[in-house]
N, C-alpha and C positions, 0 to 999 in steps of 0.2 A: 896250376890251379886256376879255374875258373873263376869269373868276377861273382857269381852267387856261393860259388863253395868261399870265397873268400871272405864274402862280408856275414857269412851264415858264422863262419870263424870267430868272427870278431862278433858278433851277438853273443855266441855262445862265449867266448874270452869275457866279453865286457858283463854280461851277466851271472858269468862263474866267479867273477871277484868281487862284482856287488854283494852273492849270496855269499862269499867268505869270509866277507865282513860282519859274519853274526855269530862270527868266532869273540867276537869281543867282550859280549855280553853273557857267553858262558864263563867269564873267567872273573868278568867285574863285581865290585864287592856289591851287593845285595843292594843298598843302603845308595849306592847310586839310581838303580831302576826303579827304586821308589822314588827317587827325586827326579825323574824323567818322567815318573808318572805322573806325581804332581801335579809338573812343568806342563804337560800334555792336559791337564785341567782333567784327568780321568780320576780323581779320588783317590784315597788312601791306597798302595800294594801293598797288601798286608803276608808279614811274613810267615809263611806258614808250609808245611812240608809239601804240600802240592802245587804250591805256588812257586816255592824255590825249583820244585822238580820240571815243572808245566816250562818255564820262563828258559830253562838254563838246556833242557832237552832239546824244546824247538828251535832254541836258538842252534842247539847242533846240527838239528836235521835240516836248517836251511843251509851252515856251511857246508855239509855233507853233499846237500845236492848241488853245492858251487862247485864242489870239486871234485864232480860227472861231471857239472858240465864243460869244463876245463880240459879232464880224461879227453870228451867223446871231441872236442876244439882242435884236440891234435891231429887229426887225422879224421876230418870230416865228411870225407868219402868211403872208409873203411866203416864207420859206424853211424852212415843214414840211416839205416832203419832205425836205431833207437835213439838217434835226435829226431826222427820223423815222431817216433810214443813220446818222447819228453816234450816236445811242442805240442799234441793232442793232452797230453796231461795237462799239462801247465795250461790253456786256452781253459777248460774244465774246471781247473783248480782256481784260476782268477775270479770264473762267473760263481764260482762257490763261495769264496769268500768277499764277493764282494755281497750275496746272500747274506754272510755271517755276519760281514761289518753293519751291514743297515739293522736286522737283527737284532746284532748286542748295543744298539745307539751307540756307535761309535763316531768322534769328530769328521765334519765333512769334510776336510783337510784330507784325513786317516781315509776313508769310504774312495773319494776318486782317487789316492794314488794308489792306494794296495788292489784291491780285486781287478779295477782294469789296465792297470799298467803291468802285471802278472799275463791276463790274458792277450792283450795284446803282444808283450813280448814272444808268448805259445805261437799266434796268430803270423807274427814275422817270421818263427822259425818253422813253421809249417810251409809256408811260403817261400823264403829260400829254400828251404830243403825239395820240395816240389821244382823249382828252376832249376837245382843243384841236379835232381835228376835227369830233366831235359835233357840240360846241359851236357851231362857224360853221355849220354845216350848219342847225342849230334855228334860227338867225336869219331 
């Protein structure tokens, strides 16, 4: 393995277990993420059937994409092309929300680390992944 397919590895490792860390809050009782919310000075999270669904779903669908990205870590020259789409998404999907955070007055703490630390991470892995090609190609 080449030194870009290998640290493209470890991006995609290191950010496939940060996003399966959002396993935890599908499972915690309610009544803590109101007190995170709080804590976070965002006002009351009121309990309420789309609130419980909204809070407990996304938190799914980010471990769900930690654990693609983890799948595609294994063997990251068999499945460039779709770490090449999940770095263009996620690059996309960072500048989107970082739209949504300014948006919904979200803390400026919350605004610089979510939308662009999302897209940048897109941005690295579009970048190794693009060396990653080179790279087999020179062999």
């Amino acid at each position: 393995m080449k030194r870009p397919e290998r640290w493209l590895a470890v991006l995609l490792w290191a950010m496939g277990i940060l996003l399966l860390s959002a396993l935890v809050p599908v499972f915690m009782p309610f009544a803590w993420m109101q007190k995170i919310h709080r804590e976070l000075q965002l006002g009351e999270l009121p309990y309420l059937p789309i609130t419980v669904y909204l809070t407990r779903s996304l938190s799914l669908l980010y471990a769900v994409h930690g654990g693609l990205l983890i799948y595609v870590a294994t063997d990251v020259r068999r499945h460039l092309p779709v770490v090449k789409c999940l770095g263009g998404l996620a690059v996309a999907f960072g500048l989107v929300m970082l739209g949504i955070d300014l948006a919904a007055g979200m803390p400026w703490p919350w605004v610089a680390a979510e939308g662009p630390f999302i897209a940048a991470g897109g941005a690295a892995i579009v970048w190794l992944a693009a060396r990653t090609t080179a790279a087999n190609r020179a062999e």
